[in-house]
Structures are given as C-alpha cells and as structure tokens.
C-alpha positions in Angstrom: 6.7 17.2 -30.3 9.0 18.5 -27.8 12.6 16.6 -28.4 12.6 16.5 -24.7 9.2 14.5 -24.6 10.1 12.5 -27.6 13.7 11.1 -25.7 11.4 10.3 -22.9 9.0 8.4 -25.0 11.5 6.4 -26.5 12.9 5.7 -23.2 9.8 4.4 -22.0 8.6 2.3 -24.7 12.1 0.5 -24.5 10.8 -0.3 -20.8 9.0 -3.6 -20.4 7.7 -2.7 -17.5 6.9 0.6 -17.5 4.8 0.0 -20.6 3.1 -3.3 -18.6 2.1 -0.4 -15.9 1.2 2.1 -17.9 -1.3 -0.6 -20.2 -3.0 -1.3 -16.1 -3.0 2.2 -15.4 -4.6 3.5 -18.7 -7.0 0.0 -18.3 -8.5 1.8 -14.7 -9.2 4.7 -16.6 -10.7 3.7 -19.1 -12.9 1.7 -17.1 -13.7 4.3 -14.5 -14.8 6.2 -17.7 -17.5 3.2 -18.7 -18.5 3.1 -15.6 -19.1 6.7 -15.2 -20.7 6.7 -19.1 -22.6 4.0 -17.1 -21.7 1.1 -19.4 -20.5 -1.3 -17.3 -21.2 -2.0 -13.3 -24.1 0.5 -13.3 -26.8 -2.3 -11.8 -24.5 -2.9 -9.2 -27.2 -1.8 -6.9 -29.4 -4.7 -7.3 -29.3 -7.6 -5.2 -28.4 -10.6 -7.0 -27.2 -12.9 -4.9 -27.8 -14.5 -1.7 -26.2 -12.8 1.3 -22.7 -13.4 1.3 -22.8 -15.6 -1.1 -19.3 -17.3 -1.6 -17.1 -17.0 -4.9 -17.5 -19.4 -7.6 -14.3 -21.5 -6.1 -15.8 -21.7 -2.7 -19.6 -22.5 -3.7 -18.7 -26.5 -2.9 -17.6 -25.9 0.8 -19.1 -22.6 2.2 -22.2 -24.0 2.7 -23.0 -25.0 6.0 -25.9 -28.0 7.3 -29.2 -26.1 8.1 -29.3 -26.2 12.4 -32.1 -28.1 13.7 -35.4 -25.9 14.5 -34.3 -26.6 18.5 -31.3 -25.4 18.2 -32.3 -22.4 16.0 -34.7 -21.5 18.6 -32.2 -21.8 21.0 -29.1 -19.9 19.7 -30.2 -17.2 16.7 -28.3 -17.9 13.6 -27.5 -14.0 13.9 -25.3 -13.0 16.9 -25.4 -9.9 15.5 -28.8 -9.3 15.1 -31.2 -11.8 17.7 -34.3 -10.2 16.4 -33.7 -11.4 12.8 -35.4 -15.0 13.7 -38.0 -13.5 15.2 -39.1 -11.5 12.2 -38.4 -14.5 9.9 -40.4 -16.7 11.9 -43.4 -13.8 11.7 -42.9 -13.5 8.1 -42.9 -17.2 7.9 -46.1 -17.4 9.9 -48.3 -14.4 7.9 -47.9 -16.5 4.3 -50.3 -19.7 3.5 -48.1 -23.1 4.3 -45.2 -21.2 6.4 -43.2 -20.8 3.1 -41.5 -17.7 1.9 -43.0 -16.1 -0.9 -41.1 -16.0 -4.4 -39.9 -12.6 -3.7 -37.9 -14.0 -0.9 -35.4 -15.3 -3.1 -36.5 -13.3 -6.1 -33.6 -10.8 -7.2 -34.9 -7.2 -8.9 -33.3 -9.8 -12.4 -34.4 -12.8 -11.6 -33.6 -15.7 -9.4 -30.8 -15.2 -6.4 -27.6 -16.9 -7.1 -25.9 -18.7 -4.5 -22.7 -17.9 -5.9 -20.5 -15.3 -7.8 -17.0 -14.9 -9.3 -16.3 -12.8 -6.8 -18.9 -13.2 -3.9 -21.7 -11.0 -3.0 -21.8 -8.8 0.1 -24.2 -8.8 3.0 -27.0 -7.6 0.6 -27.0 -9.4 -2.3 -24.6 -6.9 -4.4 -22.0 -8.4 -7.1 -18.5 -7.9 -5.7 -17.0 -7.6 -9.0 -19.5 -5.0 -10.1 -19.0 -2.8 -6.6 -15.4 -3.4 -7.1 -15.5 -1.8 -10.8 -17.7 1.2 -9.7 -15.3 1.6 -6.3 -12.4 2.4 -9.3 -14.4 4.6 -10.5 -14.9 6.7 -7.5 -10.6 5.9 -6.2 -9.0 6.9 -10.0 -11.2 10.3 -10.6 -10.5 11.1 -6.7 -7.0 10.3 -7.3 -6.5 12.0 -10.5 -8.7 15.0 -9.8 -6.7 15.8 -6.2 -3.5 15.3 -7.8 -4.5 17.2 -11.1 -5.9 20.0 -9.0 -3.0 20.1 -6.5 -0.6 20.2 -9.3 -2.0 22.8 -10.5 -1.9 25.0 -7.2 1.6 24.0 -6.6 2.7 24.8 -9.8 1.1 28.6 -10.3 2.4 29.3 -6.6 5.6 28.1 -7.1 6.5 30.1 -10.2 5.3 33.1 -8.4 7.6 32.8 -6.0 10.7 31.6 -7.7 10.2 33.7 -11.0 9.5 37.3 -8.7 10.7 36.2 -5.3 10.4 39.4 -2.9 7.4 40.1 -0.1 5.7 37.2 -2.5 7.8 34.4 -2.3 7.9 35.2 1.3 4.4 35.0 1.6 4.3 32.0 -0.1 6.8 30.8 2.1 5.1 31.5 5.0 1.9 29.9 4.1 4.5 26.8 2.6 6.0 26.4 6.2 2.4 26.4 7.9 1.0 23.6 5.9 4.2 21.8 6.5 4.1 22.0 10.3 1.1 19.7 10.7 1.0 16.2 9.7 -0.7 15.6 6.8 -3.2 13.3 7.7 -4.4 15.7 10.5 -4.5 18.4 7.9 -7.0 16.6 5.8 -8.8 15.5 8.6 -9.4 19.0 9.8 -10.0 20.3 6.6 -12.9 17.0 6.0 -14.2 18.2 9.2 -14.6 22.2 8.5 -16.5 21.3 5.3 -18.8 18.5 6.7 -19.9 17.3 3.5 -19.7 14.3 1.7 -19.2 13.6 -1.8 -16.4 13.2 -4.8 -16.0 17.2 -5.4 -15.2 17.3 -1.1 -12.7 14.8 -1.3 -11.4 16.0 -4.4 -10.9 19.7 -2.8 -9.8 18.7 0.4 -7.1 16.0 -0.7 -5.9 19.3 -3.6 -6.2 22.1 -1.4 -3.6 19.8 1.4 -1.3 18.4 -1.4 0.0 21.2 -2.9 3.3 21.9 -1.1 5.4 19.2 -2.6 4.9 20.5 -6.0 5.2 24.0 -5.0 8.3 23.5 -3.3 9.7 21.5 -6.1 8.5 24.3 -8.9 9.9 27.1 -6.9 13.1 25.8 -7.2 13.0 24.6 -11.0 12.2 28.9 -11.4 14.6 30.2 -9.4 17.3 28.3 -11.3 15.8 28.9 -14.9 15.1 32.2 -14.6 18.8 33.4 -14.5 19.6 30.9 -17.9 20.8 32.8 -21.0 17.4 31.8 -23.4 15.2 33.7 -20.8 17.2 36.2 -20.6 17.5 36.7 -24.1 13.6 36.4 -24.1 14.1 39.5 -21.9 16.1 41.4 -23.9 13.8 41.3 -27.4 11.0 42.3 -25.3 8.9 39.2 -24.0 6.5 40.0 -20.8 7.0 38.0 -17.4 3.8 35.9 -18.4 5.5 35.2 -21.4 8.7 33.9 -19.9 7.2 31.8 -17.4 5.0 30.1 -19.3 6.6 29.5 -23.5 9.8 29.7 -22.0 10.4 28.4 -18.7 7.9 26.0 -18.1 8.2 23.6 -21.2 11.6 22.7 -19.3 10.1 22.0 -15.6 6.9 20.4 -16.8 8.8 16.7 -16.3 8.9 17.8 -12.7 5.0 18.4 -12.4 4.3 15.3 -14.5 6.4 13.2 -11.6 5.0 14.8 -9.5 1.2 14.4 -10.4 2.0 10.7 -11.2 3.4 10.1 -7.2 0.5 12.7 -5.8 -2.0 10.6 -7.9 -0.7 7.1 -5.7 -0.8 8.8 -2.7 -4.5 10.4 -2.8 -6.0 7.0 -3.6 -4.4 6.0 -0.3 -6.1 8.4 1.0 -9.3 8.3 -0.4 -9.3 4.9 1.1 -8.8 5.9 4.7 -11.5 8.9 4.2 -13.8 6.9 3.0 -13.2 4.2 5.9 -13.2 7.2 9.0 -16.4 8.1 7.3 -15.3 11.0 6.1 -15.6 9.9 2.1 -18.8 9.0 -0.1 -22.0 9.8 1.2 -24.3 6.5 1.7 -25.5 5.6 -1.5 -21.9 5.6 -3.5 -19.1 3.4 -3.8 -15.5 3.4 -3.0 -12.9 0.8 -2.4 -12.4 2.8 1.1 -16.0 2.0 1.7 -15.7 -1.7 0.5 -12.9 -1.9 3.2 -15.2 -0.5 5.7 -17.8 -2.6 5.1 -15.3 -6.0 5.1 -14.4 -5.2 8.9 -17.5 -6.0 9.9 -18.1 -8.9 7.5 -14.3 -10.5 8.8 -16.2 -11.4 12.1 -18.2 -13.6 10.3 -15.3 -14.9 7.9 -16.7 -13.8 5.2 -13.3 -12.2 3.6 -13.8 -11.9 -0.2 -15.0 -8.1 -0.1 -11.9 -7.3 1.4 -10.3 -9.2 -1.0 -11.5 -8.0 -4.0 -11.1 -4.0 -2.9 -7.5 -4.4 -1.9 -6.5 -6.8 -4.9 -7.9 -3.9 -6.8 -6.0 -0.9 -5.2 -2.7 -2.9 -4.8 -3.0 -3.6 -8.8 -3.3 0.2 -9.6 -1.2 1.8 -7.1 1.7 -0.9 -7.4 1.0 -0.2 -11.5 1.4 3.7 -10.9 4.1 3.4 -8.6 6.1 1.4 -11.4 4.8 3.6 -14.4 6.0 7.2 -12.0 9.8 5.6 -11.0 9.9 4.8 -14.9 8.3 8.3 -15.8 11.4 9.9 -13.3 14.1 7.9 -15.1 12.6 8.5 -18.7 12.4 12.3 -17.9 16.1 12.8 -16.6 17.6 14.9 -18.6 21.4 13.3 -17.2 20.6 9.7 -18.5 22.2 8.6 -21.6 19.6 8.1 -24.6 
C-alpha cells in the first residue's frame, strides 16, 4: 500500500466518527446493491396496505368515525376527487348485497393492512420498502455523477496543467463558460436538451455539469508537481508524458479527487432530489427519494406526513453520514497534519 494511503487509514480508523459515517455510508451501498440484485424492497410495487395507512405508532389515533350516509352524500369524503363517491356507490350497487367484493380489500399478498412501520402511501405501497428502493436510485445517481465527473475533471485538468499552451487555454475557456451560469440552471438546461428520463440521463447530466471543481482543483495539483525534482528525474531516464502523469504524478494528487468525489457525491444526491421533484428525474414507474418528496406535497394537504418523513429521514442520514466521512477523509489525507 501506498505509505501515503496507509497514514490516512490510520488516521481514520483513530476517528470515532468518521468510522460511525463511513459504517452508514458503506450500509446505503450495500443496500442499494440488494436492492438492485433485487433482494430486498423489490415487491414494493404491490399494494399492501390501505391508502395511507398510518405507521404502526399512529394506528390507535389516525383513524377517524365513518360520516353518516347524509353527510357523505352531502360533502364527498374526497375534496380532491368528488367523483370518487360516485363510482364507489356504482361499484357498491353492481355487487349482490351492496358489499364490496373480497378484492376490495384483497392485496396482490393477501389481506390489506391498516397499518405499517412506516405508513403506506396513497396506493397501498410500503413506505419502508419505497424508501429502500428510492436509495437505490439517490446512491448509484450520486456515485455514478460524481464518479463520472471526477473522472472528466481529472483527465482535463492534467491536460492542462501538465502541457499548459493553446490547451490549457482551451480548457480554460470552456472552464470559465460553465462557471458563468449558475449551476442549477446549467443542469436544468442540459435536463431539458436531452428530454429523457431515466438513471443514465441523470447520471450524464449531473457528470457532464460537475466537472469544473475537480478540474480546477487537478490543474493546479499538475502545474505544481510537474516542476518537482522526482518527475523530473523521471524525465531525465527517459519516461513518456503519459508516463509521468499517470505512475508519477498522480499517485500524489489522487487524495484531492478522492475529496473531491466524496463532496460531489453529497451534492448530486441533492440534486437528484430536486430533478426528480421538477419532473425532470425517474420516469413514472421508478423510484427516488426526489419522487417520494413529490409525491408527499400533495399528501401534506391531507396531513398525511410520513412519506415525507421517511424520504428525508433517509437522505439527511446519508448525506449528513457523507458529509462527516469527506471532512474526516480531508483531514486524514493532509499531508501537513502530524501522524
């Protein structure tokens, strides 16, 4: 192991809290990878609940007395939706003794419950299962973009810093254009030229706007180590420029694109959340925490809170957890702290 990686490692193993944050971090992957393997949360399609039904603490006093049939007739128990008496009541009427058939409250497993751990949404789903499968979509978005932009940043920016001339102006030039428009109008705009949905769309247009940090940061790590004495003695027995950049030079910057995908990889989850909530993220079909949250806007009207709930619990946990793990990451990595 690099002696440089292996100070680090011991610095952040002495770190209670680092390692806490790095045991939740590494917990999301791994199960964003069950889910994805389809191991866990992959029913949680089917509708197993009642309609909003409440969490398991809140079964006792979310349920509300049945309104009289006069009063029902009068005001629909949907505000939202006034027809949705009228079709009950037809329903109701076209089945022998005006009572719902079992498949009324007949789930695709079984009977309905009336109450979760974590409350169901407005069709029946598990919370806790949407919630698992939303971290699937939010860690491989986040660590997909931030790998991906990482990896543009880094190839650009020792281009320009290693060779520097016409191509680190050109670089440059492209550097300062991104740089003049707000970010979140740049991935807007990008989301809008390439009108469609999907992980891999997020996943390009979240990489192909975040690049600029690290590039920025890498040009300046190979403008500095180019000049030290071990490349150029790596020079002077004959190594080529690929060589240089990548055995020699980059083994010492690569702390600086490990921050860096660590603080990219908090950011794009942010993001993936607001695409996903202006419509510009999964297609219909998927799930994302940013669609959870779009869907709880509408459920807030009605007080029915816990979807909200158990998507933001979920994001605060893992970007709170990588926020921790990248500040430890920065102080573990410096090579002018004392061992």
């Amino acid at each position: 192991m690099n002696p440089i990686w292996g100070l680090a490692w011991r610095r952040l193993r002495a770190d209670f809290v680092a390692m806490a944050a790095l045991a939740v971090v590494a917990g999301f992957i791994v199960l964003a990878a069950l889910s994805g393997l389809g191991l866990v949360a992959a029913d949680w399609e089917q509708e197993v609940a009642l309609s909003h039904a409440p969490p398991s603490l809140l079964a006792g006093t979310a349920a509300a007395p049945a309104p009289a049939p006069a009063q029902a007739a009068a005001l629909p128990a949907n505000e939202f939706d006034p027809l949705a008496d009228d079709i009950a009541a037809l329903r109701a009427a076209l089945r022998p003794g005006g009572r719902l058939a079992d498949a009324d409250v007949q789930g695709e497993g079984g009977a309905r419950k009336t109450s979760l751990p974590f409350g169901a949404d407005k069709w029946g789903h598990d919370i806790l299962r949407k919630t698992v499968k939303g971290a699937q979509t939010s860690v491989v978005v986040g660590l997909a973009a931030a790998v991906l932009a990482v990896a543009l940043g880094t190839m650009c920016g020792a281009l320009s810093g290693y060779y520097g001339g016409w191509l680190d102006d050109a670089f440059n030039w492209f550097y300062s254009v991104f740089t003049a428009i707000p970010a979140i109008l740049m991935i807007l705009a990008v989301a809008a030229v390439l009108q469609q949905k999907g992980v891999a769309t997020i996943v390009l247009i979240l990489g192909l706007t975040g690049w600029t940090g690290p590039y920025r940061l890498m040009r300046a790590e190979y403008l500095k180590h180019k000049a030290r004495d071990y490349v150029l003695a790596a020079q002077a027995i004959g190594a080529s420029d690929w060589r240089r950049m990548a055995h020699h030079i980059f083994p010492n910057v690569s702390h600086v694109a490990l921050v860096q995908l660590a603080i990219l990889a908090v950011g794009f989850i942010k993001a993936e959340v607001i695409l996903s909530f202006l419509g510009f993220g999964v297609p219909v079909g998927d799930v994302s925490w940013g669609s959870m949250l779009n869907e709880a806007q509408q459920e807030l009207l009605l007080g029915k809170w816990w979807q909200l709930a158990a998507a933001s619990g979920a994001m605060l946990l893992l970007v709170t957890a990588l926020s921790l793990l990248t500040d430890a990451m920065r102080d573990a990595l410096d090579p002018k702290a004392r061992p």
